[in-house]
C-alpha positions as CSV (number, residue, x, y, z in Angstrom):
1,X,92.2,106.4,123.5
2,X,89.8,107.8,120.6
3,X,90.2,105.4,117.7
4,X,89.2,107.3,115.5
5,X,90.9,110.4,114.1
6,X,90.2,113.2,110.8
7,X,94.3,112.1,109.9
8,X,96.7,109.1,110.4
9,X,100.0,109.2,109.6
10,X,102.1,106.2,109.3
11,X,105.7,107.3,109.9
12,X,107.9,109.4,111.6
13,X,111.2,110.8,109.7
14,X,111.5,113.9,108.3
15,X,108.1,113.3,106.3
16,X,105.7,112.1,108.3
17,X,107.0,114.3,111.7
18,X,106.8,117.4,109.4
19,X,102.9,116.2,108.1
20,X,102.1,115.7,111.9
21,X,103.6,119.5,112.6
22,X,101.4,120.9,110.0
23,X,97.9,118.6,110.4
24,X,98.1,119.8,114.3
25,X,98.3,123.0,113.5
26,X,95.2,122.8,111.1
27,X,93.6,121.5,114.2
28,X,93.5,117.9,113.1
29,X,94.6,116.3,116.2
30,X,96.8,113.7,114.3
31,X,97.8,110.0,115.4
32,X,101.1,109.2,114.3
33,X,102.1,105.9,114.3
34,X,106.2,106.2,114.3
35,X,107.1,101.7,114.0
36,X,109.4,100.3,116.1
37,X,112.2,102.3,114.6
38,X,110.9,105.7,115.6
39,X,112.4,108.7,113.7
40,X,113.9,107.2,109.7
41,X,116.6,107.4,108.6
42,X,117.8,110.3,110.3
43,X,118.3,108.2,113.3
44,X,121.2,106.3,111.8
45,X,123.0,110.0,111.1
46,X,125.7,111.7,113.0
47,X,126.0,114.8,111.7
48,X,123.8,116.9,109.4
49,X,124.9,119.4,107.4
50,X,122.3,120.4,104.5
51,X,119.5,120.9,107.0
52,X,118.7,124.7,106.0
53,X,118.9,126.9,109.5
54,X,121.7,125.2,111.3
55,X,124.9,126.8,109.9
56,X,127.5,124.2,111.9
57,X,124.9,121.0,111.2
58,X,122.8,119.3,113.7
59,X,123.0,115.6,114.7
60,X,120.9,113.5,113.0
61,X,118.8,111.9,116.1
62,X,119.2,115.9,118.0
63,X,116.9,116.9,114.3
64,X,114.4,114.5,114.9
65,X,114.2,114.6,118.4
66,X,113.3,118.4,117.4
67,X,110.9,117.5,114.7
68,X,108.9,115.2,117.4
69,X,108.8,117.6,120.0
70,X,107.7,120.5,117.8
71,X,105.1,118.2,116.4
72,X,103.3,116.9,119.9
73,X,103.6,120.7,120.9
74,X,100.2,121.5,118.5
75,X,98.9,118.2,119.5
76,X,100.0,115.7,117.5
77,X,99.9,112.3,119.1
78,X,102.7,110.1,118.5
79,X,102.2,106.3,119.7
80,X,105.0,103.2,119.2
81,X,104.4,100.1,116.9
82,X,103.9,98.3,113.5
83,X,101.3,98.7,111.2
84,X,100.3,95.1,110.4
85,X,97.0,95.7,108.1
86,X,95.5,98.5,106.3
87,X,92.3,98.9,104.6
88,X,91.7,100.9,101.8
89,X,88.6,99.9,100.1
90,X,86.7,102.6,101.8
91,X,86.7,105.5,104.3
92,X,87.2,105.8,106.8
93,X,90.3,104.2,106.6
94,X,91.1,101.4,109.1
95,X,94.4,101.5,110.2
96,X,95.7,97.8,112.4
97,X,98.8,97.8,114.9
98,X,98.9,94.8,116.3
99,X,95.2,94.0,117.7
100,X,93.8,97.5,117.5
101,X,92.1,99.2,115.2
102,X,92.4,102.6,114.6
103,X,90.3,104.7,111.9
104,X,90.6,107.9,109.8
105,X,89.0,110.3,107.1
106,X,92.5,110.7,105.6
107,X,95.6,109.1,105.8
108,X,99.5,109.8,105.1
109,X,102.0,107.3,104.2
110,X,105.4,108.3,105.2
111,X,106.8,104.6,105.9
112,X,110.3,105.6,104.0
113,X,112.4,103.1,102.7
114,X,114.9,100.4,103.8
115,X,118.3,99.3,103.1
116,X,119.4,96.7,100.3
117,X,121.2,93.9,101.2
118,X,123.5,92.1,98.5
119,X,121.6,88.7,99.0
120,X,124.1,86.8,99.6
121,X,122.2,85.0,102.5
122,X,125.5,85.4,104.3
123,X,125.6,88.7,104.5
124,X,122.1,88.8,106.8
125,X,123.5,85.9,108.8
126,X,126.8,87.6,109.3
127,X,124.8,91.3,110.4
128,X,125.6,92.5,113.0
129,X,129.0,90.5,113.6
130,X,130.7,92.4,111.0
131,X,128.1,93.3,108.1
132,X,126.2,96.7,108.4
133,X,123.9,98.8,106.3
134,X,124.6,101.6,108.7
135,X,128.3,103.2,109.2
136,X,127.5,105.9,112.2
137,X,125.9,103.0,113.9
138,X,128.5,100.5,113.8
139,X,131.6,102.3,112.6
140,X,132.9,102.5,115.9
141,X,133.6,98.9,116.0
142,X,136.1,99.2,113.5
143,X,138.3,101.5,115.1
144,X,141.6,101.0,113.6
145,X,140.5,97.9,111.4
146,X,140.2,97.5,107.5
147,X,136.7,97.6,106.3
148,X,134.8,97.7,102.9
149,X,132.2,99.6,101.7
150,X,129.7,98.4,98.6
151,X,128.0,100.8,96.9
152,X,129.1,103.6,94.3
153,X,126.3,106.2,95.3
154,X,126.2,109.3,97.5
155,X,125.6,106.8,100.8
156,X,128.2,105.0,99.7
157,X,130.8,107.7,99.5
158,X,129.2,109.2,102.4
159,X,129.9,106.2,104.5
160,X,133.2,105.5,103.3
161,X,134.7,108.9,104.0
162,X,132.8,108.5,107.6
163,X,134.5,105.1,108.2
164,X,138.0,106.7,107.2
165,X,138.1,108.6,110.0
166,X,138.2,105.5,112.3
167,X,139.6,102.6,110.1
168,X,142.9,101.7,108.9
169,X,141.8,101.9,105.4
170,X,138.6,101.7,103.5
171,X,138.0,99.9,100.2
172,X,135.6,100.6,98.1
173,X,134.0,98.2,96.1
174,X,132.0,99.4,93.1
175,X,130.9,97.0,90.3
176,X,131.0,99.6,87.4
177,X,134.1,101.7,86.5
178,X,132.4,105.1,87.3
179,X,130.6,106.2,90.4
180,X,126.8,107.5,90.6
181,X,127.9,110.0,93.4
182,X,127.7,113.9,93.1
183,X,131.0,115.5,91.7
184,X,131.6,117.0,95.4
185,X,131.5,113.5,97.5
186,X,133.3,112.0,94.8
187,X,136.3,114.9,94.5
188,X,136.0,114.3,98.7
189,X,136.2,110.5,98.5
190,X,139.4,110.4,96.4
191,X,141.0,113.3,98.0
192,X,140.9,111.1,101.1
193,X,143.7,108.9,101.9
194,X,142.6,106.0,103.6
195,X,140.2,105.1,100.7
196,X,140.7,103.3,97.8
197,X,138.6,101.8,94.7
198,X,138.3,98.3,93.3
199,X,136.1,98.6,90.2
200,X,134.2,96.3,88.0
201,X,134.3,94.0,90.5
202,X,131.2,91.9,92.8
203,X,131.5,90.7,96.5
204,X,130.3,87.2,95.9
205,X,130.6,85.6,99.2
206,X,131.6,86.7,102.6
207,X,133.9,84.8,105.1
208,X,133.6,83.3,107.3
209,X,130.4,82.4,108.5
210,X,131.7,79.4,110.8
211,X,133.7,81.7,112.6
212,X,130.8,84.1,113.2
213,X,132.7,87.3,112.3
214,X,133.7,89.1,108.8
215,X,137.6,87.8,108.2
216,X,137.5,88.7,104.4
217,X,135.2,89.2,101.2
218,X,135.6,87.3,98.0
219,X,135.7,89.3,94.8
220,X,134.8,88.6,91.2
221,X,135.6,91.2,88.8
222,X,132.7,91.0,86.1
223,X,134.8,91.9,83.1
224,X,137.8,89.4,83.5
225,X,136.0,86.8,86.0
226,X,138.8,86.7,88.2
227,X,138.3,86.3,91.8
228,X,140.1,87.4,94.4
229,X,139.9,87.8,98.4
230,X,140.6,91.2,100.2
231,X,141.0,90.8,104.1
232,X,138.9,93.1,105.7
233,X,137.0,93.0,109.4
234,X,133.8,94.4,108.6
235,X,131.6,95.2,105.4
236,X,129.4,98.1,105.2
237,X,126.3,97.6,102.2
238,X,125.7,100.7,100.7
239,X,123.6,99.6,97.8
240,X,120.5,101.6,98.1
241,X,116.9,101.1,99.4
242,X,113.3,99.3,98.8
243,X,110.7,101.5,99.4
244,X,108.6,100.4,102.8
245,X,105.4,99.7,100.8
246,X,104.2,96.3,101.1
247,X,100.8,96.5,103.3
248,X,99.8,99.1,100.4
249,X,100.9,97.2,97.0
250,X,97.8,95.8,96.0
251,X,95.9,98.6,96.9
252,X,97.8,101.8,95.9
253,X,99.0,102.2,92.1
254,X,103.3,101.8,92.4
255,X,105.8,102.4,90.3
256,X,107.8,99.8,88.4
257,X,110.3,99.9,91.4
258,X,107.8,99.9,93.9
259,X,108.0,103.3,94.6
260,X,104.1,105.2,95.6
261,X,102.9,107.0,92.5
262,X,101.9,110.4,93.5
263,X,99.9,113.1,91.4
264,X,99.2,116.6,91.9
265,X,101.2,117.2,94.7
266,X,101.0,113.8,97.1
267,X,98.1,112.6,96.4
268,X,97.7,108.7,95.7
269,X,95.4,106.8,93.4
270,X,93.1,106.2,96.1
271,X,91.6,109.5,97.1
272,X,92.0,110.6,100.9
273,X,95.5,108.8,100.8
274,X,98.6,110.6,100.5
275,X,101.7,109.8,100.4
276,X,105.3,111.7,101.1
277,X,109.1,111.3,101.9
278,X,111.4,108.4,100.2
279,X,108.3,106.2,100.4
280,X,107.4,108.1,97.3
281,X,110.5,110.0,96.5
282,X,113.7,107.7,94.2
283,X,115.0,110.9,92.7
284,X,116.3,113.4,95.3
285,X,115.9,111.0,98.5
286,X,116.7,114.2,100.9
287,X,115.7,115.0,104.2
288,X,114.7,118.7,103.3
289,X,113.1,117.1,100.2
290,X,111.1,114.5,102.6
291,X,110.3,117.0,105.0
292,X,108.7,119.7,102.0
293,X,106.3,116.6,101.0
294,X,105.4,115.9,104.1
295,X,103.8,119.6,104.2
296,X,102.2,119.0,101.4
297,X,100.7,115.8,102.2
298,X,99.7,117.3,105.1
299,X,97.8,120.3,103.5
300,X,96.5,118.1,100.8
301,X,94.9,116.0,103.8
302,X,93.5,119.2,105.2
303,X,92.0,120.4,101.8
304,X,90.3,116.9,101.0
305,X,88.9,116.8,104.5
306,X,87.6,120.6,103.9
307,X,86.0,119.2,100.7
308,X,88.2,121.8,98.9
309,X,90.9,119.0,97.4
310,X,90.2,116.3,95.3
């Protein structure tokens, strides 16, 4: 395999699958490097409704499974694994997944951003045995169960009304007295049954870790103090997200919450570099919006590589 190619892209959700479509097309023959956990965020969606062109919504992994497939069609190649190292001191850019080494004139950062935990410690001990960041992964498990949901954002209120359709009841736990959420998935939140809101109020510990399984969560509202346990059999963290930027930190110019700065259009502050999707994005955090900066990213690549971009 040629190590060496005119554009990387580190990525594959919405952003970096739609920067592929668009560099193979410009004939740039791009690598792709998807991670272990091909395909973003997307992948832990059922079903999609605000994707523009599918009028009854798509499934989230059916989308990206499109994306890919549209992108390798014009020659993008697409190859599995994490990006351990990156060099950008000078071009071309070197590129490391595990032992090899690949190169490029240009390079896209589409690396997205990951899921908050409540740092509890217990709550990472207790994934996956009744803790999730992910409802349409693990909602199923909690067919007819009580289950939380921590968070008072969009996700948040997305997931709850997602978990309603399979738990007893879902409580969510918010630790202000007003939710961040659009009017619409709040309006569909409380017009739902099977939910209901504790405000003001902290998880502070999970039980029961000596069990091995979610049997309740322990409460502390932060105006009174009071605590208080709620039985529940599984916890779903809907808290927001850390940007996926760590190999670039000290060598790409961040935000204050560790977000990429980008400048006229998605260029970084290290020219040749570009950056697009939620790796970059803390404002509007969409799929559509992800997928639109992946073009550009992708045809600010091919106009720095022309020697028409700065």
């Amino acid at each position: 395999m040629n190590t060496h190619r005119h554009v990387i892209i580190v990525g594959s959700g919405p952003a970096g699958l739609t920067a592929a479509l668009y560099a193979a097309r410009a004939n740039l023959a791009p690598l792709v490097i998807e991670g272990l956990e091909a395909g973003g965020q997307l992948m832990l969606t059922t079903m999609v409704d605000n994707w523009p062109g599918f009028r009854d919504g798509i499934l989230g992994p059916d989308l990206m499974a499109e994306l890919r497939a549209q992108a390798t069609r014009f020659g993008a190649e697409i190859i599995q694994g994490d990006v351990t190292a990156v060099d950008l001191s000078k071009r071309p850019f070197a590129v490391s997944v595990s032992d090899k080494v690949y190169t490029a004139d240009a390079l896209i950062i589409a690396t997205g951003a990951s899921a908050k935990w409540l740092d509890l410690g217990v709550d990472r001990k207790l994934s996956g045995r009744g803790v999730s960041t992910c409802a349409t992964c693990d909602g199923f498990f909690f067919k007819g169960r009580p289950v939380a949901v921590v968070g008072g954002g969009d996700t948040a209120l997305e997931e709850a009304i997602y978990l309603s359709k399979l738990a007893t009841a879902v409580t969510l736990i918010h630790r202000r007295d007003t939710l961040r959420a659009s009017k619409v998935m709040q309006d569909k939140a409380m017009a739902t049954p099977n939910i209901s809101f504790i405000w003001n109020t902290e998880v502070v510990d999970i039980k029961d870790l000596d069990k091995g399984e979610v049997t309740s969560l322990v409460l502390k509202n932060n105006q009174s103090g009071d605590t208080s346990d709620l039985a529940v059999d599984g916890v779903f963290i809907a808290i927001g997200h850390t940007p996926n930027t760590g190999l670039f930190a000290s060598q790409l110019d961040l935000h204050g919450n560790g977000y990429i700065k980008t400048h006229s259009g998605s260029r970084t502050s290290v020219p040749g570099v570009f950056a697009a999707g939620d790796v970059q994005d803390y404002v509007y955090r969409q799929a559509v919006t992800a997928a639109g900066s992946g073009c550009m990213a992708a045809i600010d690549a091919e106009r720095f590589l022309a020697g028409t971009g700065h």
